[in-house]
C-alpha positions in Angstrom: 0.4 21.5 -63.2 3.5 19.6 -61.3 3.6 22.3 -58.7 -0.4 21.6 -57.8 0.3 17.9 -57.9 2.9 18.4 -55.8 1.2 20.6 -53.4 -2.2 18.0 -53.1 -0.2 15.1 -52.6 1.8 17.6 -49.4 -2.1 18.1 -48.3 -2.5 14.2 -48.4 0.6 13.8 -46.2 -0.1 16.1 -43.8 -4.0 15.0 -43.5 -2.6 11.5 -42.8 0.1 12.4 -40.2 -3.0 14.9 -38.7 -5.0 11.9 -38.4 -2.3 9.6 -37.1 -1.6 12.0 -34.0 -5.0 12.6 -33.3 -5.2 8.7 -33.4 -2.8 9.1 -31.0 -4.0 11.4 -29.1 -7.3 9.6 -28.5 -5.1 6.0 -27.7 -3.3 8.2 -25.1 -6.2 9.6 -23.1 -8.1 6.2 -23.5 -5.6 4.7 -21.8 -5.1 7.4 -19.2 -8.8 7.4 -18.3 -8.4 3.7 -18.1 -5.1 4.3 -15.4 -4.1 7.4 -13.5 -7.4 9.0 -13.9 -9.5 6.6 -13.7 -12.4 7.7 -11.3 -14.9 5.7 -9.6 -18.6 6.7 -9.2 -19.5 8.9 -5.7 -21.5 6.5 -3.4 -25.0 7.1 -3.1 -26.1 4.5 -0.5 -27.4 2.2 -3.5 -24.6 -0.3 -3.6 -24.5 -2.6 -6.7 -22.5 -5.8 -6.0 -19.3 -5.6 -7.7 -18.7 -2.5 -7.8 -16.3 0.2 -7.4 -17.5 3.5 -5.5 -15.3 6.5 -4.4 -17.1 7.3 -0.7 -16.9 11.4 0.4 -15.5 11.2 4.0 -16.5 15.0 6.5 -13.8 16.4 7.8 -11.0 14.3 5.6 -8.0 15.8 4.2 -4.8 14.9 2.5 -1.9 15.8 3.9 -1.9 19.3 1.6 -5.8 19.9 3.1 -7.1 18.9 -0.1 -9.8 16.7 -0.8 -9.6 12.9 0.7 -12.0 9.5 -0.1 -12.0 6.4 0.7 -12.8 3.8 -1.8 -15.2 0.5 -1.6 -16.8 -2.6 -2.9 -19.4 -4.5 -2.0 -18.9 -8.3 -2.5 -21.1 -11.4 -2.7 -19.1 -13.1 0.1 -19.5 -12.3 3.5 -16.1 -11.9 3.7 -14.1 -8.4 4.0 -10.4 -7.0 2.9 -9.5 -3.8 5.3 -6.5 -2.9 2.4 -3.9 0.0 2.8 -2.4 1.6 0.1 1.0 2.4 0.4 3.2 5.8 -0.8 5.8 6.7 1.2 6.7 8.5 4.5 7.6 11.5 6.2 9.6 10.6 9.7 10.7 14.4 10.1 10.2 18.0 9.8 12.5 18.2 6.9 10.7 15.6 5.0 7.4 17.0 5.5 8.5 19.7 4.4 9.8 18.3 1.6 6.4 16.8 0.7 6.0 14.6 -2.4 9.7 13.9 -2.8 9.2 11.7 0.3 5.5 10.7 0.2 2.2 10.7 -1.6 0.4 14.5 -0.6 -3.1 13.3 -2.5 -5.2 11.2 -3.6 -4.5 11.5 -7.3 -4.2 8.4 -9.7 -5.0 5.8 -6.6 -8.3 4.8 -8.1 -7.6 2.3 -10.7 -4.5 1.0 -8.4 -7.7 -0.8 -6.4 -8.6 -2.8 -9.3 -5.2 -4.5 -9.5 -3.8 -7.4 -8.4 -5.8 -8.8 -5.1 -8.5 -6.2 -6.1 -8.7 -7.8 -9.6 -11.9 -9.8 -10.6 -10.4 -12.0 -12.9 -11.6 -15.7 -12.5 -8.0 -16.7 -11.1 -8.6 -14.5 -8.0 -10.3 -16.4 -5.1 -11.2 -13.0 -3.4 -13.0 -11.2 -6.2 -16.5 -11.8 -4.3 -14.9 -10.0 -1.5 -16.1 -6.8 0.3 -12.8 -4.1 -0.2 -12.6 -1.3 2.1 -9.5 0.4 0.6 -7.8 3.4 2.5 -6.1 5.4 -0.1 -2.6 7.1 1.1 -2.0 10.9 1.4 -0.4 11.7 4.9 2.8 10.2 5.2 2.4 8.9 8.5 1.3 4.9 7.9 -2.4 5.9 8.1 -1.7 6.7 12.1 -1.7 10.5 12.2 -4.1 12.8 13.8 -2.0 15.9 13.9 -0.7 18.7 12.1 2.8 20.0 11.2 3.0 23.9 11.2 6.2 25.5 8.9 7.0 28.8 7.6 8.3 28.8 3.4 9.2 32.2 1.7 7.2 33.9 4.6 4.3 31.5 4.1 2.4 29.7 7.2 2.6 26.1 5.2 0.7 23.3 7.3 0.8 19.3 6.7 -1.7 17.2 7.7 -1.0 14.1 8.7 -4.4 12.8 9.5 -3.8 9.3 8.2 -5.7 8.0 11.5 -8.8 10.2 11.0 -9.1 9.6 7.5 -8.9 5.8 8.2 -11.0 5.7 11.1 -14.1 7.7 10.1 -14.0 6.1 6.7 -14.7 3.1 8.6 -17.4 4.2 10.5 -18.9 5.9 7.5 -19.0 2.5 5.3 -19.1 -0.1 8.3 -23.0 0.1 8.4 -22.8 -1.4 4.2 -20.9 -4.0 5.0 -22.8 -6.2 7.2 -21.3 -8.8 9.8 -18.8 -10.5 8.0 -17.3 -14.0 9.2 -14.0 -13.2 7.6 -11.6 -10.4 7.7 -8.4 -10.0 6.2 -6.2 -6.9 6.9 -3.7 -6.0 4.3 -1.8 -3.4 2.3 1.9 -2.4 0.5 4.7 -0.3 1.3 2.8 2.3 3.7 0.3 0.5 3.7 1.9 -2.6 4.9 3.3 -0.5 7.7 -0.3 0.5 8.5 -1.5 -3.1 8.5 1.0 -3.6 11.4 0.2 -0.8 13.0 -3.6 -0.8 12.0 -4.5 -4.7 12.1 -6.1 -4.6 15.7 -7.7 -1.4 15.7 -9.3 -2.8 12.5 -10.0 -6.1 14.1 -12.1 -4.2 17.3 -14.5 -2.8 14.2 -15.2 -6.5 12.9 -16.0 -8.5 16.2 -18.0 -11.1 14.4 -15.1 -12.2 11.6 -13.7 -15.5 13.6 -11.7 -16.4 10.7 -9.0 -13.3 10.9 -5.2 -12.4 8.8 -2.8 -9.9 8.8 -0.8 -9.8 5.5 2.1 -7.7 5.6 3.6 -6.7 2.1 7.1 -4.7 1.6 7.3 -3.1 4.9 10.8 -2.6 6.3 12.6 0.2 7.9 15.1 0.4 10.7 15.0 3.9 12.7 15.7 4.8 16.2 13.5 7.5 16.1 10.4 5.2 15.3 8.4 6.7 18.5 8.8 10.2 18.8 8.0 10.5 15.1 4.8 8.6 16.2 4.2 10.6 19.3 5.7 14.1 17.9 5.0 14.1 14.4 2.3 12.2 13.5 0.8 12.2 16.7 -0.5 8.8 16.5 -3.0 7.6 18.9 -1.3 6.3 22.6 -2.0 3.0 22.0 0.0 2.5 18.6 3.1 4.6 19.7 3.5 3.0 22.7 4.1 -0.6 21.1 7.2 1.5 19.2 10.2 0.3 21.5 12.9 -0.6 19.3 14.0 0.6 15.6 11.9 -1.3 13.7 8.2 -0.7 13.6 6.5 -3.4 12.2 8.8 -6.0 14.4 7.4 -4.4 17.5 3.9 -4.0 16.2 3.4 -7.8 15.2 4.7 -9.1 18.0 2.5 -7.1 19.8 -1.1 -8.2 17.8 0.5 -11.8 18.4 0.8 -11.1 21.9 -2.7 -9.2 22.4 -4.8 -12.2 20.0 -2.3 -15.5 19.6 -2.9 -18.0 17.2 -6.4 -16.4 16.9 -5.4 -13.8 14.1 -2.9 -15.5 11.6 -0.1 -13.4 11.0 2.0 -13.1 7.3 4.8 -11.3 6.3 6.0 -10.8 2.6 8.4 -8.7 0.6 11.3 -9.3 -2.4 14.4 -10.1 -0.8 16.5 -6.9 -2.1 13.8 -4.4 -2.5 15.0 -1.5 -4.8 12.7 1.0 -3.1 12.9 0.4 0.6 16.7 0.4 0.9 16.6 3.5 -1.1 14.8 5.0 1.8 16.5 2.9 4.2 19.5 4.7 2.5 18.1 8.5 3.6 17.6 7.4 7.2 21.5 6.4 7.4 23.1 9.2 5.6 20.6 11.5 4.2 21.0 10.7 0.5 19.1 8.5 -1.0 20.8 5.1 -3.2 20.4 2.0 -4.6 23.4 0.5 -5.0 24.4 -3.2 -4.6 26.6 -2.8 -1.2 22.8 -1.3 -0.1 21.0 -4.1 -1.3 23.4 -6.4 0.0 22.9 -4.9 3.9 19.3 -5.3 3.6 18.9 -8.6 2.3 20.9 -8.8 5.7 18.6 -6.8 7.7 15.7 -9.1 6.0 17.0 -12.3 6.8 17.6 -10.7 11.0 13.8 -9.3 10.4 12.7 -13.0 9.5 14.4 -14.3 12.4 12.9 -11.9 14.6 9.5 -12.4 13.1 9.8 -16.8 13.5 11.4 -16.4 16.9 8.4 -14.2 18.5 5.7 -15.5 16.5 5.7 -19.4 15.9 2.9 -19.8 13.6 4.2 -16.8 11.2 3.5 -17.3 7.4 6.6 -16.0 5.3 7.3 -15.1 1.5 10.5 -14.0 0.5 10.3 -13.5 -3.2 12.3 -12.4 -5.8 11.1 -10.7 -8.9 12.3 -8.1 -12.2 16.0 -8.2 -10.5 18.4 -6.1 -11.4 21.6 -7.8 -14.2 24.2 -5.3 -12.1 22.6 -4.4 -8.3 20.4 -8.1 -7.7 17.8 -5.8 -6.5 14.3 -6.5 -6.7 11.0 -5.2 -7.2 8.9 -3.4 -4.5 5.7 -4.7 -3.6 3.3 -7.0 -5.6 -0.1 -7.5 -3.8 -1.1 -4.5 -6.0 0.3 -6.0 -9.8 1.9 -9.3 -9.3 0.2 -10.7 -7.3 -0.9 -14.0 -9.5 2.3 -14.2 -11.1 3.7 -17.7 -9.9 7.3 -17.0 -8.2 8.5 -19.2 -5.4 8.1 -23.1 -5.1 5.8 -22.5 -8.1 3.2 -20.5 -6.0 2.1 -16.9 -6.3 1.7 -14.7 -3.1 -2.1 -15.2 -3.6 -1.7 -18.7 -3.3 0.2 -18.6 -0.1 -2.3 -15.7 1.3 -5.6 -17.6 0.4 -4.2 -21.1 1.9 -3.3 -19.4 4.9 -6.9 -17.3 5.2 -7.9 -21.4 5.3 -6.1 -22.7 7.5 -2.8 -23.8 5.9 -0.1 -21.4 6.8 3.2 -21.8 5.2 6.9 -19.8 4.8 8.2 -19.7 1.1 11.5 -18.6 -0.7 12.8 -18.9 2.9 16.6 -20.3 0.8 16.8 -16.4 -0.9 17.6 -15.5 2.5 19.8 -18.6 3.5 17.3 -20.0 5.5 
């Protein structure tokens, strides 16, 4: 009689822990389908206001010929946000051969990253009635590529595809006719992406001639390399009229200065990033020796590097909004969080003002530099 007790109240136990992990299990993949594979619907030319499609572009690859899409909501406002996810970079044959340990190679889990920060439609947002057009990041060339990179693995013909510009551009032309004639435009994006935006912002502008009210927001985008333009032209083989702007080692410097040149105080220009960002001097690291780090010495030379980029950036372009920020730093390194546009993008940091206060004051008008004393300026 003890040993069948004993054995139903074992049953009992084991039912409960069976239920608990399936609980579990259910919690897990909720939140999944909630995140990383989160889907939106396929576009069907019925747009609902609000909403979030996933639009099928011909021809469109990521850079391991795999599927590509471009993502897109129609807003309320006549107002539109061109926005460039970001995800790495390949600036050689050895790290496009390398792939993902350098750069994003599909489209996977970049979904639900649209309805984050600035994509958000929480009532604190002031562009959640805005039209997105996001270009999701699988090339490894800033969204500029139209070319292919041929390699031989284990007696394999591997190709990558670094069709970052031909993704972008017939995205646009595929959604442009949905979005009507807006009166504003904003050109944006993070990491990559904010490299894109540099490189992107007046190639974007020439698709939206009736937006008079125009910004370029730069976020986390920094990288010094001498070999800037033949990666453009050799690797990536960007179109003419973006590599030839590439004349010194540091891309988005030379790209700026050259939308400011082409437009002047017509397109307001903005640049932001965390003063002792973790993930770009990691990278910055593999360009100098090879191996990537994060160590404080590295962190150290590119808050340096930040503070010459700054100076560049005021000395070229007057009317330049800036936002050095600082955010989840490191007890040992100092260094900071990459990015925020994407998650953090409320959170109040600087003089008691979030990113998107400083981004929405300057789309009206009021342009302003912030956290300018993180760099001893």
């Amino acid at each position: 009689m003890k040993k069948n007790t004993h054995s139903h109240k074992s049953i009992k136990i084991l039912a409960i822990i069976g239920f608990a992990f399936l609980i579990l299990l259910i919690s897990i993949f909720i939140f999944l389908k909630l995140t990383i594979l989160n889907t939106f619907p396929t576009f069907r030319e019925e747009v609902e206001i609000g909403k979030w499609y996933d639009v099928p572009v011909k021809a469109a690859k990521s850079s391991d010929g795999t599927e590509w899409h471009g993502i897109f909501r129609k807003g309320s406002q006549n107002k539109v946000i061109v926005y460039f996810f970001g995800g790495g970079v390949s600036i050689t044959g050895e790290t496009s051969e390398a792939g993902k340990n350098f750069f994003a190679t599909t489209i996977f889990a970049q979904d639900f990253v649209a309805q984050g920060g600035i994509g958000s439609t929480i009532d604190e947002n002031p562009f959640k009635d805005w039209t997105f057009i996001v270009i999701p990041y699988a090339s490894g060339d800033f969204h500029t590529g139209t070319g292919e990179y041929h390699y031989t693995q284990d007696g394999t013909d591997k190709t990558v595809y670094h069709n970052g510009y031909n993704n972008y551009s017939a995205f646009i032309d595929e959604i442009k006719a949905y979005v009507g004639e807006p009166d504003t435009l904003l050109v944006t994006g993070f990491s990559a992406g904010g490299f894109a935006t540099s490189l992107l912002a007046d190639d974007v502008i020439g698709h939206f001639p009736t937006a008079k009210n125009v910004t370029v927001c730069v976020d986390s985008s920094l990288l010094l390399y001498d070999g800037w333009h033949d990666t453009a032209v050799n690797l990536w083989k960007a179109p003419k009229e973006i590599s030839d702007r590439l004349t010194s080692n540091n891309i988005v410097l030379d790209s700026l200065i050259a939308l400011h040149e082409k437009h002047g105080d017509n397109v307001k220009i903005l640049f932001d990033c965390s003063y002792r960002d973790d993930t770009l001097l990691q990278y910055q690291s593999y360009i100098n020796t090879g191996v990537m780090e994060k160590t404080k010495e590295l962190g150290d030379q590119f808050q340096n590097t930040l503070r010459e980029m700054v100076i560049g950036l005021q000395a070229n372009i007057p009317n330049i909004g800036i936002y050095i920020w600082n955010l989840n730093e490191d007890s040992t390194t100092h260094n900071t969080q990459h990015t925020i546009i994407s998650s953090n993008f409320l959170d109040k940091l600087e003089n008691g003002k979030s990113v998107c206060d400083w981004l929405y004051d300057a789309v009206n008008g009021n342009v302003q530099s912030i956290g300018l004393g993180l760099l001893d300026l």
